[in-house]
N, C-alpha and C positions, 0 to 999 in steps of 0.2 A: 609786769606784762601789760601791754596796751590792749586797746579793744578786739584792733587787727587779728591778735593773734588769739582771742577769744572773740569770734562775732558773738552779739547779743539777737536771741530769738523774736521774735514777732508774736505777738498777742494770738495770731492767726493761726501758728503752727500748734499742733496736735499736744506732740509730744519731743517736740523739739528733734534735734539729727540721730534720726535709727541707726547704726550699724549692722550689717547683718552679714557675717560671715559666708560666700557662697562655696561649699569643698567643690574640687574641680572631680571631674570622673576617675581619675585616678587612684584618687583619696576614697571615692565610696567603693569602689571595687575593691578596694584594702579591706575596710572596714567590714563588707559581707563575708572575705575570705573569713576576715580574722573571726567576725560573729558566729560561722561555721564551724570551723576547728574549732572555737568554744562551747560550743556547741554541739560535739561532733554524733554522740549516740543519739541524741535528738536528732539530728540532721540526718542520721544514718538510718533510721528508723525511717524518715519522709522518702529518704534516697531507694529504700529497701520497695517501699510503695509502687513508687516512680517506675521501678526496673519489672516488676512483677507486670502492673499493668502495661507498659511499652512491649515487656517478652510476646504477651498473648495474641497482642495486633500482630508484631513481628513472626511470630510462627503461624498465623493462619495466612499471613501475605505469603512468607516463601514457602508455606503447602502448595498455596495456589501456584506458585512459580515453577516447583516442580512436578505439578500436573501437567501444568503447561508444555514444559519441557519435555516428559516421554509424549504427551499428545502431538506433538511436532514430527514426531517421526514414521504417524502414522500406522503402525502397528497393531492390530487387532485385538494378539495379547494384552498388549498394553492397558487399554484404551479397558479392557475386560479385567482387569485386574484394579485400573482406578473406580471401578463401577463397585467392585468386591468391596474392595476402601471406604465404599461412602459417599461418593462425587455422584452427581445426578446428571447423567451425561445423557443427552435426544444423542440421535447416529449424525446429526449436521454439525455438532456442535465440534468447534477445533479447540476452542481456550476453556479449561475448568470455572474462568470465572464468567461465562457467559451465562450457566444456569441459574437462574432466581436462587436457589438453596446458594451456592455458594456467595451471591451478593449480601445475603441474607446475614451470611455468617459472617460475612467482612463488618458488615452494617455494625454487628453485633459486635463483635471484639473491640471495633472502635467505642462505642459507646460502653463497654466494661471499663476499658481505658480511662475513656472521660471521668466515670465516675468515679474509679480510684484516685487517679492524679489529682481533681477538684476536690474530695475527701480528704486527702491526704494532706493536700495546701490550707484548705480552710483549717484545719484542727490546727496544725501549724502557727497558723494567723493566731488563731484563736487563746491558745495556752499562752502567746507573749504579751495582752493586754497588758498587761503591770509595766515588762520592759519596755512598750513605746510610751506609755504616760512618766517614764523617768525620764525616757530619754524628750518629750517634751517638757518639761520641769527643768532639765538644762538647754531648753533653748531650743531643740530642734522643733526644724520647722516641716509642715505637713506633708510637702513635697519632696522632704529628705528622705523622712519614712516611708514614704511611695517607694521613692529610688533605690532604699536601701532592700526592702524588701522583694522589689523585682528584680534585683540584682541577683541577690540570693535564689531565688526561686529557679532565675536564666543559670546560675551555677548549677543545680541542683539535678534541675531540669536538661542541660544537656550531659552531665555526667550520667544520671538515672537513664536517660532514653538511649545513651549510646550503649549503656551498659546492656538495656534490657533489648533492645534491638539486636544486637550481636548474639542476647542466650536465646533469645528464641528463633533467630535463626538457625543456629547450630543443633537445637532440639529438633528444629523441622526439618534440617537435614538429614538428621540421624535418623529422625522416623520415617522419613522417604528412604533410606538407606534399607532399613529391620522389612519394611515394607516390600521395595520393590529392588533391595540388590543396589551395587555398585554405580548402575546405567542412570539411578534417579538424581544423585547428587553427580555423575558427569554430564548428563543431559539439560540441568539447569542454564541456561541464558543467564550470562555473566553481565548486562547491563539490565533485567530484569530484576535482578537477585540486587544489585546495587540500589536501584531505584526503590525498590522495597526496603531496603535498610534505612535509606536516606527520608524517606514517608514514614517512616517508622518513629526516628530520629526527629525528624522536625513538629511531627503530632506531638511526642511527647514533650518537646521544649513550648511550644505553644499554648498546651494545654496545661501547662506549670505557671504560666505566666496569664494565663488565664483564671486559672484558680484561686491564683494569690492575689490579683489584682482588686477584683471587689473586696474583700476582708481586710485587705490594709488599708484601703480608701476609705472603706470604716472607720477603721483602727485609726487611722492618720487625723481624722477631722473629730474626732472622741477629746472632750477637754481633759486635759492631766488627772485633774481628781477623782473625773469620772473612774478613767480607765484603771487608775487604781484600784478603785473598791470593786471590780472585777474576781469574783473569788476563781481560783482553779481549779 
């Protein structure tokens, strides 16, 4: 073989020609499924988190949605029977969530949310030190680990919050049902009742990839041997 076909390096260079395999998106979206399913009672356990904290936002949104909804009709009953309920209604007020108390309790649910999701993600992060210091040990690189792990988490994170959006919905209907009869779950506003699903849904995939993002950015830039002697 002539030189051609081997060039010789320069005094100058480092380390001579890096190769550095880049997987295309396709390839790490494999990789988080397949990490998942191996994962699966671990994973189901974060996903179990995910659903509980999403459910609680999600049934106090479409509480308020179906307050909303019999207050729409103006009805005096009504309006005296949301009061019975718990809702802090002045006599001007048309929407349940115009009262301080109920922003209050929005305020709140959201932030019970926050902190389960973010909990549930870091512990997560947390318990796999050992597996990201192998998986740099064979080579990956720090931005792989990022990828791979917000991948998983956007899995997780929109399975968990669709799930848990859908059951708290359904519990806030039934309690608006036990509550105030048949009229509370047909008086609900069909594009309200959506938009709270979909707020529901997007906090909670947000706040998954929020949670996971700082600990694996840790996790990511931790030298191999470190992260090994990580005990768990």
């Amino acid at each position: 073989m002539n030189n051609a076909d081997h060039p010789t390096q320069s005094p100058g260079n480092v380390a001579g020609i890096r190769r550095q395999v880049v997987l295309p998106l396709g390839k790490s979206i494999e990789i988080a499924y397949n990490s998942i399913r191996v994962r699966f009672f671990r994973s189901l356990i974060t996903t179990l988190s995910l659903v509980l904290a999403v459910s609680f936002l999600s049934f106090v949104n479409v509480s308020t949605d179906v307050a909303n909804g019999l207050l729409a009709t103006g009805q005096p009953e009504l309006r005296q029977a949301l009061v019975r309920a718990g809702y802090d209604l002045a006599p001007e007020d048309r929407r349940a969530d115009s009262s301080s108390k109920q922003r209050w309790i929005v305020l709140l649910s959201l932030l019970v949310c926050a902190v389960g999701i973010v909990n549930a993600q870091l512990m997560a992060v947390t318990e796999r030190f050992r597996e990201i210091g192998t998986m740099k040990c064979l080579g990956a690189l720090d931005r792989f680990v990022m990828r791979l792990f917000l991948l998983e988490a956007g899995m997780q994170g929109l399975v968990g919050a669709a799930a848990g959006a859908l059951g708290g919905a359904l519990f806030a209907l039934l309690n608006g049902f036990i509550l105030f009869g048949g009229q509370a779950v047909r008086l609900v506003p069909a594009n309200e009742l959506l938009l709270s699903l979909l707020w529901a849904t997007a906090a909670g995939c947000l706040l998954s990839l929020i949670g996971v993002a700082y600990p694996a950015w840790v996790a990511a830039r931790m030298q191999p041997v470190e992260a090994m002697r990580v005990e768990q």
